[in-house]
C-alpha positions in Angstrom: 31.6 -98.4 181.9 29.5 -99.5 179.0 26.5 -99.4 180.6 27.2 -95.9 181.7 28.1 -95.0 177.9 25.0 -96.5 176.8 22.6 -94.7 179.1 24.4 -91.2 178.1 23.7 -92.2 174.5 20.0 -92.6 175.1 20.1 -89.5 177.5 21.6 -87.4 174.3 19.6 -89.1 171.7 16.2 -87.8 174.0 17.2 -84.6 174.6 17.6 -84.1 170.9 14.0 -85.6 170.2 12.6 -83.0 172.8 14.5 -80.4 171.8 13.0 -81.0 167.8 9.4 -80.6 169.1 9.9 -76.9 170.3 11.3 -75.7 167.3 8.5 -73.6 166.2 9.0 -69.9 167.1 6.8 -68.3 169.8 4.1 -65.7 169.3 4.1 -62.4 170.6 2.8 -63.3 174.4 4.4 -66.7 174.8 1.7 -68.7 175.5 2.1 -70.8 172.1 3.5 -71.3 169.3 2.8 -70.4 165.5 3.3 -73.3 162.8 6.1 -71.9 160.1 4.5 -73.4 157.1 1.4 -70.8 157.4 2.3 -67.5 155.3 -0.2 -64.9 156.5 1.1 -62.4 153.5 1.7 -58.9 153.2 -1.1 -56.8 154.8 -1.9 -54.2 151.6 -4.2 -51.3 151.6 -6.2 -50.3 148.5 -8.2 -47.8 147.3 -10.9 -48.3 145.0 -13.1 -45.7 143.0 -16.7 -45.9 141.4 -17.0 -47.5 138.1 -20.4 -46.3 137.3 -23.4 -44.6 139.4 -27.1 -43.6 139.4 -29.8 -41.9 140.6 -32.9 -44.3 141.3 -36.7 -43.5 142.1 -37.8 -45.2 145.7 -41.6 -45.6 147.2 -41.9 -44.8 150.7 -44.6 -46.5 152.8 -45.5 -43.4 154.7 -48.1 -45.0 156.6 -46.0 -46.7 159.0 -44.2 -43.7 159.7 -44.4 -41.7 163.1 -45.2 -38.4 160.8 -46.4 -37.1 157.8 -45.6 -34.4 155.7 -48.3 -31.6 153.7 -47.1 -28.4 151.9 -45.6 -27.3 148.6 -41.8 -25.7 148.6 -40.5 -25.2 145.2 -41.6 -28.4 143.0 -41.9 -30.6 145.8 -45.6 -31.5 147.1 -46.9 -33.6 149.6 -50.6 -34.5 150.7 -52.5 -35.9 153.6 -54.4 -38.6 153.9 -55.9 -38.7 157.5 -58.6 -41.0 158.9 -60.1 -41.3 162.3 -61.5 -44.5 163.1 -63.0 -47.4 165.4 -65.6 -44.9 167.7 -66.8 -46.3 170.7 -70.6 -47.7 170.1 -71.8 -45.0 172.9 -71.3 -42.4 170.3 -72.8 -43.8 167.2 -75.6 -42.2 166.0 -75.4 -39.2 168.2 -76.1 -35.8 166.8 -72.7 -34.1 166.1 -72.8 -30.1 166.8 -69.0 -29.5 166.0 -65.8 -30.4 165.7 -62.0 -30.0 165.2 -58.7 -31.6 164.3 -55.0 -30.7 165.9 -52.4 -32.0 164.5 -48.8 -31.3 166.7 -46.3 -30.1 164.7 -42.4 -31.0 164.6 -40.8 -30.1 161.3 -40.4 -27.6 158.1 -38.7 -27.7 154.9 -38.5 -24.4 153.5 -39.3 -20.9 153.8 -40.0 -21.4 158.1 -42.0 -17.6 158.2 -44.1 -18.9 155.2 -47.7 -19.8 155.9 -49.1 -23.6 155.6 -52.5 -23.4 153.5 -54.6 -26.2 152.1 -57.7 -27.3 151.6 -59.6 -30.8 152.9 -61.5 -32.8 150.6 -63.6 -35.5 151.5 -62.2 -39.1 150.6 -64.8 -41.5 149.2 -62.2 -44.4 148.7 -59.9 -46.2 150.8 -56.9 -44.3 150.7 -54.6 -46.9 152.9 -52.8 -48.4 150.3 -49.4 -47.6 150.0 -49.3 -48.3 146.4 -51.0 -45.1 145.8 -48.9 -42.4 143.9 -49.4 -38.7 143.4 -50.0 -39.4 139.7 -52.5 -42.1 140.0 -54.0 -39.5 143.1 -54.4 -36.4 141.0 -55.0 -37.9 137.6 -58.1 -39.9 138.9 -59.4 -37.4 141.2 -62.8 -38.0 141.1 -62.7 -41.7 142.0 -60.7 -40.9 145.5 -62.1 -38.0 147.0 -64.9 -35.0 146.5 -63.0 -31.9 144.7 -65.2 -29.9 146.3 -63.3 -28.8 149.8 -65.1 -29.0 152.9 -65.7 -25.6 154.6 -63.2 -25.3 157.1 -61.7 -22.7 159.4 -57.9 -23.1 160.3 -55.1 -21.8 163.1 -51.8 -22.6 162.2 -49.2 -20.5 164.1 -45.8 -20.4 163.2 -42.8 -22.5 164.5 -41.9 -26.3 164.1 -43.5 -27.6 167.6 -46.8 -25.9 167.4 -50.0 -27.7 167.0 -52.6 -26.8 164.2 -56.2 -26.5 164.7 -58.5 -27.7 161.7 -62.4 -26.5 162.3 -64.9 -28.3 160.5 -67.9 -26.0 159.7 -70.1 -27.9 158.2 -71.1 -31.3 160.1 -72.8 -33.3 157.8 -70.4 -35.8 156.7 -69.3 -36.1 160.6 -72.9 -37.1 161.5 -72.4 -39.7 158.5 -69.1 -40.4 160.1 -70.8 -41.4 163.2 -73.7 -43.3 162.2 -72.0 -46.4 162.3 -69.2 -48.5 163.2 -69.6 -51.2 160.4 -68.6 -49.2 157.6 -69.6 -50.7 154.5 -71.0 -48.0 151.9 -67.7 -45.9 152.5 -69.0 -43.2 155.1 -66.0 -42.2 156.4 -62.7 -42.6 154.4 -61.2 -39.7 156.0 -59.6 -36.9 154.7 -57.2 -35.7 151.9 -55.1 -32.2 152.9 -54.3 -30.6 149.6 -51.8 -28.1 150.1 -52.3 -24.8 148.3 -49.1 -22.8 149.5 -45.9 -22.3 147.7 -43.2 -21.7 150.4 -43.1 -24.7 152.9 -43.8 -28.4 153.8 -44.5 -29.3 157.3 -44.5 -32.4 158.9 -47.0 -33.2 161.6 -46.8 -36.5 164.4 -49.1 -39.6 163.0 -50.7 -42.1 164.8 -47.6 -44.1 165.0 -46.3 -42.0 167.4 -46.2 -43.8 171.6 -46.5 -40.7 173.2 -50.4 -39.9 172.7 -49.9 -36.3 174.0 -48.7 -35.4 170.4 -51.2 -37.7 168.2 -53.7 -36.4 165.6 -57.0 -35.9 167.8 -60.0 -35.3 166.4 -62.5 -33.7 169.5 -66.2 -33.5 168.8 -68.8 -32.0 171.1 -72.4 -34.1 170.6 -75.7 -34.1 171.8 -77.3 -36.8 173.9 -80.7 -37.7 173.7 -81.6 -34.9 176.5 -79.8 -32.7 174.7 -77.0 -31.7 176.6 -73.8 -30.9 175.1 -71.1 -33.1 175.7 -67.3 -33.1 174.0 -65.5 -36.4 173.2 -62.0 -36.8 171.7 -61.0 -39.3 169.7 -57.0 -40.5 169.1 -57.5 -44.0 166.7 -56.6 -43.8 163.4 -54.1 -43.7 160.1 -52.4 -40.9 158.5 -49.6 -40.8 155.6 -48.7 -38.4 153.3 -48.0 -38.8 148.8 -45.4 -36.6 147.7 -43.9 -35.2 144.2 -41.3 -33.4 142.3 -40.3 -32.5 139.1 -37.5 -35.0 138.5 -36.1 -32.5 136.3 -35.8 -29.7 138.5 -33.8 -32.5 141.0 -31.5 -33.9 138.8 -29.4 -31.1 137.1 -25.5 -32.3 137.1 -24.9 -35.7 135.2 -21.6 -35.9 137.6 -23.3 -35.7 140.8 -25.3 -38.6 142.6 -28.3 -37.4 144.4 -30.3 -38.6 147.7 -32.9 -37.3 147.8 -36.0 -37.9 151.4 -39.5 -37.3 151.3 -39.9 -38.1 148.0 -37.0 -41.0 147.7 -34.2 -40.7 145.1 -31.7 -43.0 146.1 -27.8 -43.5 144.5 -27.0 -46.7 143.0 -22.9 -47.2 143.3 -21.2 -49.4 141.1 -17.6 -51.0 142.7 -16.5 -53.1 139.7 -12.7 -52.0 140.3 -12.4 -54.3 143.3 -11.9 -57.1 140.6 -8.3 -56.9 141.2 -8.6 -58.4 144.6 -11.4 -60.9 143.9 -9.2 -62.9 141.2 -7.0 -63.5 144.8 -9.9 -64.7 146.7 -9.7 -66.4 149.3 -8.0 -62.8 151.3 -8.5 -61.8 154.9 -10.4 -58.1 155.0 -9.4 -56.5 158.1 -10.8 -53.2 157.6 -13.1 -51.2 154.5 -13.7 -47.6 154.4 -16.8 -46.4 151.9 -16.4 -42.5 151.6 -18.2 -40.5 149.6 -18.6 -36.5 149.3 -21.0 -34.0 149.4 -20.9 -30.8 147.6 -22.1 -28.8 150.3 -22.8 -25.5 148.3 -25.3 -27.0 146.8 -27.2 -29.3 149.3 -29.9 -29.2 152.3 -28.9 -31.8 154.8 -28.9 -32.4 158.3 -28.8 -36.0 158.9 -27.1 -39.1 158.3 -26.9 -41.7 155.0 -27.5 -45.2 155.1 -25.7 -47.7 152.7 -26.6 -51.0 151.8 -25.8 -54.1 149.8 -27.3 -54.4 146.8 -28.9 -58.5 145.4 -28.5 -59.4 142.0 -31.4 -57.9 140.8 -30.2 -54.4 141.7 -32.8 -53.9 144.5 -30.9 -53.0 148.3 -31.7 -56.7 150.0 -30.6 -55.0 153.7 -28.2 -58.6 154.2 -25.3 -55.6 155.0 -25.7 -52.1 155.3 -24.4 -48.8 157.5 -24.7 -45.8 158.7 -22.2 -42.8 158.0 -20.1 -41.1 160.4 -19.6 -37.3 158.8 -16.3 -35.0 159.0 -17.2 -31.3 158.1 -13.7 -30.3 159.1 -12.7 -29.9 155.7 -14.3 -27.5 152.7 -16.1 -30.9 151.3 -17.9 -32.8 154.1 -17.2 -36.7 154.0 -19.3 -39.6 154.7 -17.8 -42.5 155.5 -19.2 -46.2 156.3 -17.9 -48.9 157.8 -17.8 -50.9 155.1 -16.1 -54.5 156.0 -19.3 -56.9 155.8 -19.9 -55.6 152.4 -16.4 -56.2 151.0 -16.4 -59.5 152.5 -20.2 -60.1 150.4 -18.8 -58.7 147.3 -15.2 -60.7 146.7 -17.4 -63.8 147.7 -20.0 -63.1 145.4 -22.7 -63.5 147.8 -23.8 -59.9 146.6 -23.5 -57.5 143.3 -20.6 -55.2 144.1 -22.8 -52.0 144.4 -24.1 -50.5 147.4 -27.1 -48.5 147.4 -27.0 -44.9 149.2 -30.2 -43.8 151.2 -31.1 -41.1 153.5 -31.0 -41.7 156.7 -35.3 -42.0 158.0 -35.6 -40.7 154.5 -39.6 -40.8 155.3 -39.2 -38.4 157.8 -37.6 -35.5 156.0 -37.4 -33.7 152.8 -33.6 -33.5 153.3 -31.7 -33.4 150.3 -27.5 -34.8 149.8 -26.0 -34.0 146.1 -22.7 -36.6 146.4 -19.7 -36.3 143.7 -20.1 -39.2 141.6 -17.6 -37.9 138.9 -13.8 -36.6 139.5 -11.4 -36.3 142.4 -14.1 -36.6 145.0 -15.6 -40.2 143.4 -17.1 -42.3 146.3 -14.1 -44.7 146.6 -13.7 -47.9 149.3 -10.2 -47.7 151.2 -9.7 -52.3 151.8 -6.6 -53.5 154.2 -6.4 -57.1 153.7 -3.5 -60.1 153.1 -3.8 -63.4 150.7 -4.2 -66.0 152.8 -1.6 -68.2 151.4 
């Protein structure tokens, strides 16, 4: 009888032991168990307005782009710089009787009846550089091309797809163009398109472009030594465009934040609010929402904006960034950004809490987006997150 007494007493005092292992409450699908010392928090959602913003110049590198702009509309300007390059060393030296440029066309900005007039000057200095401004362009005119234009004949019908047809009248500097292929006493630095219209900008497919259907051409007809006529075409080369505009005539309301392509104005957002969650970091972001509105009345856009995390220097570094989704369903289209990674860089510091707001291919447009920066419809970042405790 004891012995049966003692074995129930060890049964009881196991079964107790086992039991106080399993205590812990089970999660939602019962596979497991969560510990009862963690405290997740309270999930919270914030909203968070603009502290501060600007409007900040930007160079585009037009030449890698897959097109270029020429034209003037209103105070915006953009010029051509267009070289053809690398002929084969069966055509150098041959006697050139004529020749054209096409260039394929794919987008206006402006006035779409108007007529696209300009005048080509002869380069006589590299004009690749991307460093090169409309200032430094036009204010030092001699040193970069001839200001004398070339005679020409043009054909430019109207409509966004159609291709333009430049004639060049007088061949001597193509002869020069073609005398060699070891360029060294600046024979051939292309071609600057001044534009002398008022009403539109056009933009035209570069060389960057993979289908070479739609590529500047330049097509030549030649002499050989017999002298029969024969007519090459020639698709090598580098294009890019240097725009302007009268900052002035942009920038009009102090409250408003503008993006502006072609040219490149960009907003610079300042987020300096969000302080109240920092001083709780460590916190688990599960969602942020960057909105910010356009005064449509006001603003020519078609396309999308880009934001982007901004280093400590106040430059965009790229680390995070996003593209907008837009909701015209109400009388102020939105633009919002999925915003997470950024709100996660700026409570750990890793970047300056500021985004930057850019168009989106802002080289490929002139398209312009005037934001509220001031009142009701201030951008603002919508956080749900919980302390991690």
């Amino acid at each position: 009888m004891k012995v049966f007494r003692f074995n129930l007493l060890i049964g009881i005092v196991s079964m107790l032991f086992f039991l106080s292992a399993c205590n812990d409450t089970p999660n939602s699908i019962g596979n497991g168990s969560l510990n009862k010392k963690v405290d997740y928090g309270t999930v919270t959602v914030d909203t968070f307005y603009a502290t501060d913003f600007s409007t900040i110049p930007n160079q585009i590198l037009t030449s890698s782009l897959d097109r270029f702009m020429l034209g003037n509309y209103k105070t915006y300007q953009a010029w051509t710089c267009i070289k053809f390059f690398q002929w084969p060393d069966s055509l150098t030296g041959k006697t050139i009787t004529s020749a054209t440029i096409q260039l394929k066309g794919l987008y206006h900005f402006g006035d779409s009846t108007a007529s696209l007039t300009f005048d080509a000057l002869r380069a006589v200095q590299s004009l690749t550089n991307d460093s090169l401004t409309y200032d430094s362009l036009t204010l030092n005119s001699n040193f970069y091309y001839n200001n004398s234009p070339l005679p020409i004949k043009t054909f430019i019908p109207v409509g966004d797809t159609e291709a333009i047809t430049i004639s060049i009248l007088d061949t001597t500097m193509l002869r020069e163009w073609f005398s060699t292929n070891t360029d060294t006493m600046h024979l051939n630095d292309g071609l600057i398109l001044r534009p002398t219209n008022s009403n539109i900008i056009k933009g035209f497919y570069s060389f960057n472009n993979s289908d070479t259907a739609v590529i500047p051409t330049l097509s030549i007809t030649y002499l050989d030594t017999n002298g029969n006529a024969f007519t090459y075409s020639h698709k090598v080369g580098f294009a890019k465009y240097i725009s302007t505009l009268n900052r002035a005539s942009l920038i009009t309301d102090n409250n408003l934040i503008y993006v502006q392509n072609g040219i490149s104005y960009r907003g610079l957002v300042s987020f300096d609010s969000i302080s109240k969650v920092s001083s709780n970091w460590p916190i688990s972001i599960f969602r942020a929402v960057l909105q910010v509105t356009l005064q449509s009345s006001v603003s020519v856009s078609r396309d999308s904006l880009y934001i982007s995390t901004v280093g400590s220097s106040g430059v965009a570094d790229g680390v995070a960034y996003s593209v907008s989704q837009r909701d015209i369903s109400g009388s102020h289209p939105l633009y919002s950004f999925d915003a997470r990674q950024i709100a996660i860089r700026w409570l750990s510091n890793a970047s300056a809490r500021k985004v930057l707001l850019s168009g989106y291919a802002e080289g490929s447009s002139f398209d312009l987006f005037k934001l509220y920066g001031n009142g009701v419809y201030k951008p603002r970042i919508i956080i749900t997150y919980s302390l991690q405790r």
